[in-house]
PASEBA-1860 file (N, C-alpha, C; in nm, 3 decimals):
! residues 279
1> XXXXXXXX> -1.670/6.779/-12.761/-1.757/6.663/-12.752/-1.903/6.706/-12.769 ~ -1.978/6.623/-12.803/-2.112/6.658/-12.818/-2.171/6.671/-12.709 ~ -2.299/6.774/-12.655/-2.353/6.795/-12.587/-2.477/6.693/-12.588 ~ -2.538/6.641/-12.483/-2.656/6.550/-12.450/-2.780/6.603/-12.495 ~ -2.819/6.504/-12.594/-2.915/6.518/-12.677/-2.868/6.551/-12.852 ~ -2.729/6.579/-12.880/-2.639/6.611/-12.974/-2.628/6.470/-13.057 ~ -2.631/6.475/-13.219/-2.592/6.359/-13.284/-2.464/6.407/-13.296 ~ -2.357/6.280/-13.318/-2.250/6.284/-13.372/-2.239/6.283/-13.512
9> XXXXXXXX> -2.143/6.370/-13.583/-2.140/6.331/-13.726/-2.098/6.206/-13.748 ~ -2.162/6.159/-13.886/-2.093/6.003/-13.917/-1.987/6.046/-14.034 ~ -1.887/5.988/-13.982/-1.751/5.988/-14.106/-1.721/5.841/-14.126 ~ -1.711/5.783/-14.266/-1.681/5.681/-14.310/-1.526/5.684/-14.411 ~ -1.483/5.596/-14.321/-1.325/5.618/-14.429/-1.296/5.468/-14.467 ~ -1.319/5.480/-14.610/-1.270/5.356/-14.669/-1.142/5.356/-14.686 ~ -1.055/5.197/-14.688/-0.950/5.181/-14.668/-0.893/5.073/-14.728 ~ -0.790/5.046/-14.740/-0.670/4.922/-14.776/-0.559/4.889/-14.714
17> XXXXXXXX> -0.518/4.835/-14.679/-0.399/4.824/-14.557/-0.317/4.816/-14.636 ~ -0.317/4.800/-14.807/-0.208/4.839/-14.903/-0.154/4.961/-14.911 ~ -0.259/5.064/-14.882/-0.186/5.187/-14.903/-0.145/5.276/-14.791 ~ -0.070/5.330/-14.777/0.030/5.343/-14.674/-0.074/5.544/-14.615 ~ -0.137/5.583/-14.758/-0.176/5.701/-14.710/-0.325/5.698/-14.634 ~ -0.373/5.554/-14.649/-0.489/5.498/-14.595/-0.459/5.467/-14.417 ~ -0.349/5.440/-14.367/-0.336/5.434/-14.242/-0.278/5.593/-14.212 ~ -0.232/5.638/-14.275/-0.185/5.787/-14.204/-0.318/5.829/-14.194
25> XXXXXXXX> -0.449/5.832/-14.301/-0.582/5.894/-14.239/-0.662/5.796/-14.129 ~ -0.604/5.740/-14.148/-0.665/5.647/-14.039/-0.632/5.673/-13.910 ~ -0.508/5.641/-13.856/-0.465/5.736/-13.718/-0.476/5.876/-13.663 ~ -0.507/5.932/-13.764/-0.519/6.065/-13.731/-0.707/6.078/-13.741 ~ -0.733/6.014/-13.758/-0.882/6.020/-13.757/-0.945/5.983/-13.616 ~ -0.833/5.860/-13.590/-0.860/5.789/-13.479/-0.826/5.922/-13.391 ~ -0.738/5.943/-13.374/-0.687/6.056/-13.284/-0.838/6.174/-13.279 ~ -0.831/6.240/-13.402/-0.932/6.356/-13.400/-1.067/6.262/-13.370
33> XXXXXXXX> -1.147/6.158/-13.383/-1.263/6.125/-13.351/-1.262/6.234/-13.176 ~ -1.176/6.223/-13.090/-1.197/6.274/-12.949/-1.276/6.392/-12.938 ~ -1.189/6.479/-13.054/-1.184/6.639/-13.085/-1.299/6.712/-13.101 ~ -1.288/6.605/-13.237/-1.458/6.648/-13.374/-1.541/6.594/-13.343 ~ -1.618/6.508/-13.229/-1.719/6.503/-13.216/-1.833/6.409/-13.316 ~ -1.710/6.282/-13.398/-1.745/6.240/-13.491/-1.780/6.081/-13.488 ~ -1.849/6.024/-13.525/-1.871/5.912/-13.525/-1.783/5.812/-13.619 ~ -1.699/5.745/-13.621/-1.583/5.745/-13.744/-1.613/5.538/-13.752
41> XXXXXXXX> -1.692/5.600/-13.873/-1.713/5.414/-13.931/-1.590/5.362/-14.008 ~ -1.555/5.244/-13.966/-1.413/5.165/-14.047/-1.475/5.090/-14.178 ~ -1.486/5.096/-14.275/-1.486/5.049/-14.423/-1.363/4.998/-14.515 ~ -1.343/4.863/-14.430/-1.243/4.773/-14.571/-1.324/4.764/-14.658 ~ -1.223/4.794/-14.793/-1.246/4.765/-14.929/-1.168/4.747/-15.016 ~ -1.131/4.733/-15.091/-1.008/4.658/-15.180/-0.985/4.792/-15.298 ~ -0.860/4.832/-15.297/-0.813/4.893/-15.302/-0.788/4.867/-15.486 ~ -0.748/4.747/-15.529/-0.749/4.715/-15.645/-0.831/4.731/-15.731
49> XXXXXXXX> -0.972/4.677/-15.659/-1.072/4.710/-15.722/-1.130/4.850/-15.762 ~ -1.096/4.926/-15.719/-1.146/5.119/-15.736/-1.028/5.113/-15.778 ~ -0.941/5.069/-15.868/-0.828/5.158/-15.967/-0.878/5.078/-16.076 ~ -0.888/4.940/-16.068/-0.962/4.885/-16.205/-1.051/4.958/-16.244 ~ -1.172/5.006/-16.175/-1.305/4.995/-16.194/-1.287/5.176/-16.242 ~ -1.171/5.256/-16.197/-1.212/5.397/-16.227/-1.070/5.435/-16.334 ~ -0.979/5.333/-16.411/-0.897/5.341/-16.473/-0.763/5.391/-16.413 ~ -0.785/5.446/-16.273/-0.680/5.524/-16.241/-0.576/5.407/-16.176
57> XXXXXXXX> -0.428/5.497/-16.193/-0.283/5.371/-16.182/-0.255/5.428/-16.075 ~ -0.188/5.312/-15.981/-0.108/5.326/-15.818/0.025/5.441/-15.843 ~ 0.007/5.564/-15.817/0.110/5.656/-15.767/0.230/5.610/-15.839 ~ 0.301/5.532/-15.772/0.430/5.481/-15.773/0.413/5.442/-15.933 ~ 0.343/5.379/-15.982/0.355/5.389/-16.170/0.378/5.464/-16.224 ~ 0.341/5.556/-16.220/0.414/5.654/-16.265/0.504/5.738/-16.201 ~ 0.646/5.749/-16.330/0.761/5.743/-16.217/0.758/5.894/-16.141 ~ 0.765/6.003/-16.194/0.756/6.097/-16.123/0.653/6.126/-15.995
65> XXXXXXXX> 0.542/6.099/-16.017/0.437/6.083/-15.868/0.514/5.983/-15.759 ~ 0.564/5.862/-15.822/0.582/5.771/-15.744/0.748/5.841/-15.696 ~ 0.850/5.904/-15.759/0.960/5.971/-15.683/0.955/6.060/-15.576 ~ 0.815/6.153/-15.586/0.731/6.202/-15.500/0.675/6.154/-15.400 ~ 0.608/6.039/-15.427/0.543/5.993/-15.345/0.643/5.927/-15.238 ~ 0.755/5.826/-15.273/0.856/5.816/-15.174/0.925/5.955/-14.987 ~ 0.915/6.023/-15.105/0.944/6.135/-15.020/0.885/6.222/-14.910 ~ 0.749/6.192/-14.996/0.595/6.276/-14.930/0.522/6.176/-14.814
73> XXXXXXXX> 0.575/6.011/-14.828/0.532/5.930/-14.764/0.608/5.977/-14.626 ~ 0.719/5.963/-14.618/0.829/6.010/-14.498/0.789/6.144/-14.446 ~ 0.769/6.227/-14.517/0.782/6.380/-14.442/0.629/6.365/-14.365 ~ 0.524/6.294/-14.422/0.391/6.271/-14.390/0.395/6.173/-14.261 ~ 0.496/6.099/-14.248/0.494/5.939/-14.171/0.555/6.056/-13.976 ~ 0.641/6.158/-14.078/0.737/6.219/-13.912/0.650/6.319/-13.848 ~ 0.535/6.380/-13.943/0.430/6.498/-13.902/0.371/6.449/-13.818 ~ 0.303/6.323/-13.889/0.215/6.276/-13.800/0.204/6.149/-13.677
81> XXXXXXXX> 0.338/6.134/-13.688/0.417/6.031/-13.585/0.346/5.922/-13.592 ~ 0.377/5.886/-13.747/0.314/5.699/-13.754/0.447/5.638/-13.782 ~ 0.481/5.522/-13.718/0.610/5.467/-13.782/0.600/5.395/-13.920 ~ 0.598/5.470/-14.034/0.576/5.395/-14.105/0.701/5.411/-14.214 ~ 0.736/5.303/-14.278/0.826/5.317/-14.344/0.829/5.226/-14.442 ~ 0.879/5.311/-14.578/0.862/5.221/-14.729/0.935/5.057/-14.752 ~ 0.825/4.980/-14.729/0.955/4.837/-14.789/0.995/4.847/-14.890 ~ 1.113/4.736/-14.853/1.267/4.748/-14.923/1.237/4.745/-15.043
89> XXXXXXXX> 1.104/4.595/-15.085/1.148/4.561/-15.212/0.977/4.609/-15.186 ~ 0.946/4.736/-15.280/0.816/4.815/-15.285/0.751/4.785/-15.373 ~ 0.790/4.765/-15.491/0.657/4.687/-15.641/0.652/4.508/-15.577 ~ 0.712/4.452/-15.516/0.671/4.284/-15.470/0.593/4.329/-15.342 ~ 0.620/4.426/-15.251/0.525/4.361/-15.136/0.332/4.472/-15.159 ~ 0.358/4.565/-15.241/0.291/4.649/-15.290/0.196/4.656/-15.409 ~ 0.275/4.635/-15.471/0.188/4.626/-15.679/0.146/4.463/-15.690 ~ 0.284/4.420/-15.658/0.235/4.279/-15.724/0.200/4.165/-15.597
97> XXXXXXXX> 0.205/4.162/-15.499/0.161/4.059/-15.371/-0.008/4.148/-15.333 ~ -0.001/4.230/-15.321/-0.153/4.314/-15.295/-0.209/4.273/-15.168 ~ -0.299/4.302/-15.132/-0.388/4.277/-15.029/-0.519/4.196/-15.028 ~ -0.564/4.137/-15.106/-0.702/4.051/-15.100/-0.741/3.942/-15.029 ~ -0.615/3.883/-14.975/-0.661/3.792/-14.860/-0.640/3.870/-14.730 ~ -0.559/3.972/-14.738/-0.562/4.039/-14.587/-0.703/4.163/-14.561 ~ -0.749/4.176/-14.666/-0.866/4.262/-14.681/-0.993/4.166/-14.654 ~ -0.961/4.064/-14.711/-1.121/3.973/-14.684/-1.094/3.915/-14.559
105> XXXXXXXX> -0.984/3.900/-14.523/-0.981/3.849/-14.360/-1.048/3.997/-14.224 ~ -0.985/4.101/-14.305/-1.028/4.218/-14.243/-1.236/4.237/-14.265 ~ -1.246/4.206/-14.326/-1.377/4.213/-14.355/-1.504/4.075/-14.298 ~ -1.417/3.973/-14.257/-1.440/3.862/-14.204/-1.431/3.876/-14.081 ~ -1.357/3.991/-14.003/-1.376/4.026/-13.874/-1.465/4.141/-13.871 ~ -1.518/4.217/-13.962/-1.574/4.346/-13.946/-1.706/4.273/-13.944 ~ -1.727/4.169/-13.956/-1.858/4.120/-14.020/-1.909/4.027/-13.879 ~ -1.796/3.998/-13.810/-1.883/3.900/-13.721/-1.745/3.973/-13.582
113> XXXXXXXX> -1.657/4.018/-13.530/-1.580/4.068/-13.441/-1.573/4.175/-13.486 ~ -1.643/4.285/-13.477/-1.640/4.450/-13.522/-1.523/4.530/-13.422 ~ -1.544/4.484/-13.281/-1.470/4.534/-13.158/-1.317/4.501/-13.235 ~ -1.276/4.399/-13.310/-1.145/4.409/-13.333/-1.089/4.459/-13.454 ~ -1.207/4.550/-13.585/-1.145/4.557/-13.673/-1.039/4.697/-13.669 ~ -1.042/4.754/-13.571/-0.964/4.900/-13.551/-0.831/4.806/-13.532 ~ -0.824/4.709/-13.442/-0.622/4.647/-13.376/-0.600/4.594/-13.459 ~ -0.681/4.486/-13.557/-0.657/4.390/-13.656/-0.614/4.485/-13.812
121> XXXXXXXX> -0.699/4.570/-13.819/-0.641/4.657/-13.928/-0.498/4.731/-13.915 ~ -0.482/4.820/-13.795/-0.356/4.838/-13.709/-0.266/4.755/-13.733 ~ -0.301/4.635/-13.690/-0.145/4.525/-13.735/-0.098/4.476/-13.853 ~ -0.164/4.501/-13.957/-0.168/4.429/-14.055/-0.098/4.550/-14.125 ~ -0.145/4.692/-14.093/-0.050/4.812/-14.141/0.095/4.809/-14.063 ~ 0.083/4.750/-13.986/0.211/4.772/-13.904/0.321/4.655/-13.958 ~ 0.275/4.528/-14.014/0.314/4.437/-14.066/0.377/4.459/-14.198 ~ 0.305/4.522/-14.297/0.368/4.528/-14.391/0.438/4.733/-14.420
129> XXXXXXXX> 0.399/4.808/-14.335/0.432/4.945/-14.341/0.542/4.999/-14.197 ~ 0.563/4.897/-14.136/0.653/4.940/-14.053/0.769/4.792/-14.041 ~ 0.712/4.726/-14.033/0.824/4.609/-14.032/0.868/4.527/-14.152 ~ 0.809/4.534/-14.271/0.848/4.515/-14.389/0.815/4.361/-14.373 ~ 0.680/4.346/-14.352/0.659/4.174/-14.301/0.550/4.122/-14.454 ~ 0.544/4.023/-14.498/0.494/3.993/-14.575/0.292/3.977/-14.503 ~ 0.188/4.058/-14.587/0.058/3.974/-14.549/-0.018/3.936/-14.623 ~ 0.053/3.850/-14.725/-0.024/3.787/-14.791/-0.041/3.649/-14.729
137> XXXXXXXX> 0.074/3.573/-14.681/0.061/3.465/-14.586/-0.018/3.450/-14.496 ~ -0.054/3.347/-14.478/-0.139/3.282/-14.404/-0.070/3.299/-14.224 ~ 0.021/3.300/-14.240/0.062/3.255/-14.062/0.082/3.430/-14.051 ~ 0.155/3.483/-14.164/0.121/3.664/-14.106/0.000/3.707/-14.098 ~ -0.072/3.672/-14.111/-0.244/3.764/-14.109/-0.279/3.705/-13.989 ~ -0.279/3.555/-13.979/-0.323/3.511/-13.770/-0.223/3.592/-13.690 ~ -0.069/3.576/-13.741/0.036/3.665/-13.634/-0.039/3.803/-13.595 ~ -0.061/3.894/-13.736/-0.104/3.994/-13.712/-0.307/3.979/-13.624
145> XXXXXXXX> -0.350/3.900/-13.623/-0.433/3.894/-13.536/-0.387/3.873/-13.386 ~ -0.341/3.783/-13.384/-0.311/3.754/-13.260/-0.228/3.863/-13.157 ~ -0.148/3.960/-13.251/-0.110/4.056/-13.206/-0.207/4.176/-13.139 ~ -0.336/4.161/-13.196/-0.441/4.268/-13.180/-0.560/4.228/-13.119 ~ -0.525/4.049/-13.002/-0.608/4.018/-12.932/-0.716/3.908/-12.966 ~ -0.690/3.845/-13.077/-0.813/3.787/-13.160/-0.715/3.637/-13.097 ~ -0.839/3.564/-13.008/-0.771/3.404/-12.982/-0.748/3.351/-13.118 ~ -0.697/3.271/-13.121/-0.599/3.162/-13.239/-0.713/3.081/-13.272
153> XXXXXXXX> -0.799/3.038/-13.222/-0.935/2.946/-13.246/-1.003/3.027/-13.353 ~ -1.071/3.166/-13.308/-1.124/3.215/-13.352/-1.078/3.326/-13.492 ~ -0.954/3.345/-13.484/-0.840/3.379/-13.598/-0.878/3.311/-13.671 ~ -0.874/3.157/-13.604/-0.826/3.071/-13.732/-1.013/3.049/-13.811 ~ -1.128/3.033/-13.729/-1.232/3.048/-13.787/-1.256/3.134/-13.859 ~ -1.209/3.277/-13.865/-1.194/3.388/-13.965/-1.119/3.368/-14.080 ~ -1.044/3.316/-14.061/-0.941/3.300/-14.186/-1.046/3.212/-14.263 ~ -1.098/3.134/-14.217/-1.126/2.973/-14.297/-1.266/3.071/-14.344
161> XXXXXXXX> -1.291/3.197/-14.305/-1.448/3.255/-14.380/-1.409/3.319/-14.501 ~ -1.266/3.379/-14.519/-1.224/3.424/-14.607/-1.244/3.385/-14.783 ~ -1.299/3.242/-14.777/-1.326/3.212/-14.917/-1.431/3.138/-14.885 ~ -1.541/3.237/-14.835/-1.687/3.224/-14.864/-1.729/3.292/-14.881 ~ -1.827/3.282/-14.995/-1.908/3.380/-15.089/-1.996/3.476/-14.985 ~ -2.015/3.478/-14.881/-2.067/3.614/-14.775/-1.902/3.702/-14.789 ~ -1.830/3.650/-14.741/-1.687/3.779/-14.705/-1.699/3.852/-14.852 ~ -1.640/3.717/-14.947/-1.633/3.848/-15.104/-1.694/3.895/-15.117
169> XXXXXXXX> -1.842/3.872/-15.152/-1.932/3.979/-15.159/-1.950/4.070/-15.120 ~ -1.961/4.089/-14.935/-1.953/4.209/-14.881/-1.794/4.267/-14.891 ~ -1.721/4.227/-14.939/-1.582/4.328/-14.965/-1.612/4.391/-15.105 ~ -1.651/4.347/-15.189/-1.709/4.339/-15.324/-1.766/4.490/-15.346 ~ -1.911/4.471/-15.200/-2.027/4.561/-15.175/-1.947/4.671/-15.141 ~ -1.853/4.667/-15.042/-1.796/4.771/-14.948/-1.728/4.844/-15.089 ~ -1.676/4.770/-15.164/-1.538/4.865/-15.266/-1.651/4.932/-15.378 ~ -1.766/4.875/-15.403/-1.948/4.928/-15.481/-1.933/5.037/-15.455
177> XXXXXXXX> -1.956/5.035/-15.262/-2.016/5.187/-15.221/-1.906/5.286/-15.226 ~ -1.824/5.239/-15.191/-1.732/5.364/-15.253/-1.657/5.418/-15.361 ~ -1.692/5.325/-15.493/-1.663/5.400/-15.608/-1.881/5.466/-15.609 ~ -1.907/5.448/-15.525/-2.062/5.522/-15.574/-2.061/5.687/-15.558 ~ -1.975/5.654/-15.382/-1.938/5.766/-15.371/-1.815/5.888/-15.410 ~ -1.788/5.803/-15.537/-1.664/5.914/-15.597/-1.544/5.825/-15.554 ~ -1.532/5.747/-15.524/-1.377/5.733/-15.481/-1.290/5.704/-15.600 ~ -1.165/5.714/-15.635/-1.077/5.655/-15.753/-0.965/5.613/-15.665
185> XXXXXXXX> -0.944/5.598/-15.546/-0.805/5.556/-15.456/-0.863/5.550/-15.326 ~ -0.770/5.565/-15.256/-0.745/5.496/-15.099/-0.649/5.654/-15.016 ~ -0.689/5.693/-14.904/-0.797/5.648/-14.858/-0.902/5.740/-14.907 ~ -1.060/5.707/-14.897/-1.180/5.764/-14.922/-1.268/5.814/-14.824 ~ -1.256/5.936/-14.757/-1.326/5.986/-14.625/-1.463/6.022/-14.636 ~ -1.557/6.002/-14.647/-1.678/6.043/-14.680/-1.770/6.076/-14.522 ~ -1.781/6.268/-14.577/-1.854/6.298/-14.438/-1.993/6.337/-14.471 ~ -2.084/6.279/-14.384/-2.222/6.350/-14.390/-2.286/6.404/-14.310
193> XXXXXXXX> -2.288/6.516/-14.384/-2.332/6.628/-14.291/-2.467/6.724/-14.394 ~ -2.560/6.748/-14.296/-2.694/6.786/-14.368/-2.759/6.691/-14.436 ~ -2.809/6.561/-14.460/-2.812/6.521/-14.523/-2.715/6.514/-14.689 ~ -2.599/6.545/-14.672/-2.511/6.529/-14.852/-2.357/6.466/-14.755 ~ -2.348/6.386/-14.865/-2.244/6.294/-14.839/-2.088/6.388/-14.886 ~ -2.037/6.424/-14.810/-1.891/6.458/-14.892/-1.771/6.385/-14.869 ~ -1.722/6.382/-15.048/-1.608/6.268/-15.053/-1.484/6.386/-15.034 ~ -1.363/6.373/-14.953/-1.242/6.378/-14.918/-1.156/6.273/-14.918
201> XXXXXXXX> -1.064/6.271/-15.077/-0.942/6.157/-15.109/-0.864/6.220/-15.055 ~ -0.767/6.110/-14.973/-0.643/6.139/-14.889/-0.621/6.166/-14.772 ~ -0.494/6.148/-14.692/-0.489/6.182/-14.600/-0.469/6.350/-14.551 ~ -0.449/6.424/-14.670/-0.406/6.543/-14.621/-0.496/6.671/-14.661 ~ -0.638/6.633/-14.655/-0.764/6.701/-14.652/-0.866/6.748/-14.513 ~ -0.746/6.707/-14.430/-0.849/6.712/-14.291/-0.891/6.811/-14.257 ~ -0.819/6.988/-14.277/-0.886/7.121/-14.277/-0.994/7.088/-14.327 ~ -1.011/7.114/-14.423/-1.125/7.079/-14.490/-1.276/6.995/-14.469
209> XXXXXXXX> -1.218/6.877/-14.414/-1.328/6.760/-14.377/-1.346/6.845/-14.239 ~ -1.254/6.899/-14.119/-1.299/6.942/-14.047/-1.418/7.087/-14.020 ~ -1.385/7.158/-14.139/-1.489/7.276/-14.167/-1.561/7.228/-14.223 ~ -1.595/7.141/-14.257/-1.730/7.033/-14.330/-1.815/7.049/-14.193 ~ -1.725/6.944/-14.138/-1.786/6.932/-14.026/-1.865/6.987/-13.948 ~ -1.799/7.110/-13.859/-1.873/7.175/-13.835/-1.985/7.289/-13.885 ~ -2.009/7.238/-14.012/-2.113/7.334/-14.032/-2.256/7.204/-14.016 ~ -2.264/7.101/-13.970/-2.331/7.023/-13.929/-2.426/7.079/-13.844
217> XXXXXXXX> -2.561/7.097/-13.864/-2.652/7.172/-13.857/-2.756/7.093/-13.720 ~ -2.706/6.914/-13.756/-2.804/6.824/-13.652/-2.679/6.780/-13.565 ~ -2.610/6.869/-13.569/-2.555/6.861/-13.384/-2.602/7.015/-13.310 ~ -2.596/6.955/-13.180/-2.622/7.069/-13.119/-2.498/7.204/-13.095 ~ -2.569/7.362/-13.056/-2.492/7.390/-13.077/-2.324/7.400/-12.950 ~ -2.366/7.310/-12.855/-2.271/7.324/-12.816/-2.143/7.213/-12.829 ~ -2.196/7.134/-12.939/-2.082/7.054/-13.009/-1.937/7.090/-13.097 ~ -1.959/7.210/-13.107/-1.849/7.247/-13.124/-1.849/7.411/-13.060
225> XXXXXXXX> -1.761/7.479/-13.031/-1.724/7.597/-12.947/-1.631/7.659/-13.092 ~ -1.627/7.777/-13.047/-1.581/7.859/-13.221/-1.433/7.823/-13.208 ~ -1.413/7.806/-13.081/-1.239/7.760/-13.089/-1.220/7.633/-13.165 ~ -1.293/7.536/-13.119/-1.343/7.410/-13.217/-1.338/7.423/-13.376 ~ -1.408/7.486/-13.371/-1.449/7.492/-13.518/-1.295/7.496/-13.627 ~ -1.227/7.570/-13.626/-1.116/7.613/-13.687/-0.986/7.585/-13.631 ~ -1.005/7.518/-13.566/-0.833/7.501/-13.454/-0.828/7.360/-13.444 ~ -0.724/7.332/-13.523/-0.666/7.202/-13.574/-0.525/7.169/-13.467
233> XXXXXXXX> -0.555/7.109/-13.317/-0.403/7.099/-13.286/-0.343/6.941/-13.343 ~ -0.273/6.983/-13.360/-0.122/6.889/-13.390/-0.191/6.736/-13.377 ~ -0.198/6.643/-13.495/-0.254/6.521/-13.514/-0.168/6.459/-13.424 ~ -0.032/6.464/-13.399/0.007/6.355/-13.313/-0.031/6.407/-13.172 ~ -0.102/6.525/-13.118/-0.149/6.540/-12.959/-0.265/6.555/-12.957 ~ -0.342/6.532/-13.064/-0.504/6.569/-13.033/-0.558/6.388/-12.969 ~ -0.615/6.510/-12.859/-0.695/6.389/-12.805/-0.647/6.334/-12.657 ~ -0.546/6.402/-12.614/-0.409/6.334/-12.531/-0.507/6.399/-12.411
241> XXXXXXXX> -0.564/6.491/-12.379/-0.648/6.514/-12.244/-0.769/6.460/-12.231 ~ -0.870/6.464/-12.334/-0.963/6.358/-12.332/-0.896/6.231/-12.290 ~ -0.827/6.133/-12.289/-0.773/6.011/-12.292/-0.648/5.991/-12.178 ~ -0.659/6.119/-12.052/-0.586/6.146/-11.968/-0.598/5.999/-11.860 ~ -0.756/5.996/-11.845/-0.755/5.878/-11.755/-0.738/5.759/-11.756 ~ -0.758/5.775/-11.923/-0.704/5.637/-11.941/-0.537/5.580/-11.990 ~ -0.513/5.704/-11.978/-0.308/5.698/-11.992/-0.289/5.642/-11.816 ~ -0.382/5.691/-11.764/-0.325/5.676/-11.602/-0.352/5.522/-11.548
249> XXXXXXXX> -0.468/5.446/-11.613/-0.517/5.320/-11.613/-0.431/5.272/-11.663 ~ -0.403/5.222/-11.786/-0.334/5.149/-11.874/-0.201/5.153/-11.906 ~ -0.153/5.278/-11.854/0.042/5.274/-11.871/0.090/5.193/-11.773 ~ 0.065/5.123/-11.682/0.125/4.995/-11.596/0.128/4.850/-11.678 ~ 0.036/4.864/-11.759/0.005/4.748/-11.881/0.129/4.782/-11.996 ~ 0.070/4.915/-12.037/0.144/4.903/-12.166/0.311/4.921/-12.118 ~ 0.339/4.959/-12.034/0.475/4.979/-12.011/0.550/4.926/-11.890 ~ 0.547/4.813/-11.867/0.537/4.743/-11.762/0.650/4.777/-11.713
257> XXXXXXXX> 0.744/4.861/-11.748/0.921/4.880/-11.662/0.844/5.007/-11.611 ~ 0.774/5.067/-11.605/0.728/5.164/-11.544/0.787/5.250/-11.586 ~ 0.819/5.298/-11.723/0.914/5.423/-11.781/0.779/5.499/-11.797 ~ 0.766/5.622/-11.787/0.669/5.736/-11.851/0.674/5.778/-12.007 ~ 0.587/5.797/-12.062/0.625/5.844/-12.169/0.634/5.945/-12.199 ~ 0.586/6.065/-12.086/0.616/6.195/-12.103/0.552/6.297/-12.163 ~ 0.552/6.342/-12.299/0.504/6.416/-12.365/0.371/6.366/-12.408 ~ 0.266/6.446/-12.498/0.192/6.438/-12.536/0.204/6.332/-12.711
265> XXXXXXXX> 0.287/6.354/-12.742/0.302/6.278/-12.860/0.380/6.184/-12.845 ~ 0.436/6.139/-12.681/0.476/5.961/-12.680/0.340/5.902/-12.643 ~ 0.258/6.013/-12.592/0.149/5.930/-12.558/0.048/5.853/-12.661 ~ -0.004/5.961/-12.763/-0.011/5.961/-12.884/0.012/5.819/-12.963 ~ 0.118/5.860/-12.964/0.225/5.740/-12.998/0.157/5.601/-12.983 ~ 0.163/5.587/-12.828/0.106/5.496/-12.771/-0.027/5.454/-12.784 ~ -0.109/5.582/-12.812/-0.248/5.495/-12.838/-0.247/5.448/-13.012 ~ -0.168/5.509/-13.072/-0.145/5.447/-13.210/-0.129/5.331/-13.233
273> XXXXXXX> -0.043/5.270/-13.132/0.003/5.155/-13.159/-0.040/5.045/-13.029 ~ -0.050/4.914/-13.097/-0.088/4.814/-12.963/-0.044/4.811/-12.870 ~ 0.070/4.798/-12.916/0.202/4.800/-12.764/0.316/4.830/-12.812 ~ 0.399/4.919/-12.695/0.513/4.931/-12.688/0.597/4.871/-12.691 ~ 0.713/4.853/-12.824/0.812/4.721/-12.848/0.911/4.802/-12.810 ~ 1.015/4.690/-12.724/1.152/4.721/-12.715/1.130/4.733/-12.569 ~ 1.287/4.816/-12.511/1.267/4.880/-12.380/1.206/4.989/-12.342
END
């Protein structure tokens, strides 16, 4: 953690709740923010738009990346203990249904409810990447609000901002700045450190973004410790002792049969996700 008087680095990760490798950096970011000492800004942006705009085609078009990519999605989904899993029918809820009303609704809360765009983005990945739920609909994008705390009044005032020329634009602006900054896909991690912006595509660059990191010159130096610096533990347990007191607060809520969850990566688990379904 940063020491008093210490800036935090700012990391900006642009995103799409279309792409499935955009929430794997996303949770694990969430997780490491504890670690790295990082300030981690949420940036919806439309995902369509930076493949138009930089010529490049969705993975899965081409068939060999995309036979790959099936595979690499799973072995990536069990590392890092996201439940996520490929829908059934993958070019309809993916290529051709897309995300632009669930992105401008996401951006319609980032713009006026900021506190909810971390649960609201969360559900909307969980909607169509774990439960195989359609969000292009109208009653799935409030469901998926309402799931992440947003009253039904005020859902429904978000939705109804969705086709006004402030939301597009700033989704418009948001998908600008990050083909400015290099992006050609999803997700787009951009860290700045020293004054220079560095772009990191994907979820599986985090060595990397993390030795970025610490060579961050306007934190102090006891923001990171040399063990810090180079010691990457396990994305599904980082963070699990920082967030000790609040496992001890909130597991009567989230788990109301009073089961424990035990390990470090049910806990994990748990802050990944809103709530615990099932028994």
């Amino acid at each position: 953690m940063a020491a008093a008087g210490g800036r935090k680095t700012l990391v900006e990760i642009f995103y799409d709740v279309v792409s499935p490798y955009s929430w794997l950096g996303f949770e694990v970011l969430c997780r490491y923010r504890h670690n790295w000492s990082i300030e981690l800004r949420f940036r919806p942006a439309f995902l369509g738009g930076i493949i138009k705009e930089t010529g490049n085609q969705p993975p899965a078009m081409v068939p060999k990346r995309g036979e790959y990519m099936m595979k690499d999605i799973k072995r990536m989904a069990k590392y890092y203990q996201v439940p996520l899993q490929i829908p059934k029918d993958f070019f309809g809820s993916v290529i051709r249904k897309g995300s632009l009303s669930a992105m401008r609704f996401i951006t319609a809360v980032d713009m006026t409810q900021p506190q909810f765009l971390e649960p609201v983005s969360r559900e909307l990945w969980m909607r169509i990447w774990s439960r195989d739920e359609d969000i292009t609909q109208t009653e799935s994008i409030l469901a998926a609000a309402g799931e992440a705390g947003l009253p039904s009044a005020l859902a429904q005032k978000l939705l109804a901002m969705t086709s006004t020329p402030e939301v597009k634009n700033r989704l418009k602006e948001t998908t600008e700045e990050a083909l400015k900054y290099g992006a050609f896909g999803m997700p787009a991690v951009v860290a700045h450190v020293n004054g220079e912006a560095h772009l990191f595509f994907g979820s599986d660059r985090l060595e990397l973004l993390g030795n970025v990191i610490a060579q961050d010159a306007t934190q102090t130096p006891q923001a990171w410790s040399e063990g810090q610096r180079f010691t990457f533990p396990h994305p599904a347990t980082a963070g699990y002792r920082e967030r000790k007191a609040e496992r001890e607060d909130t597991e009567g809520k989230l788990n109301p049969q009073g089961q424990g969850w035990g390990t470090y990566q049910e806990w994990t688990l748990k802050c990944c996700l809103p709530k615990k379904r099932g028994p």
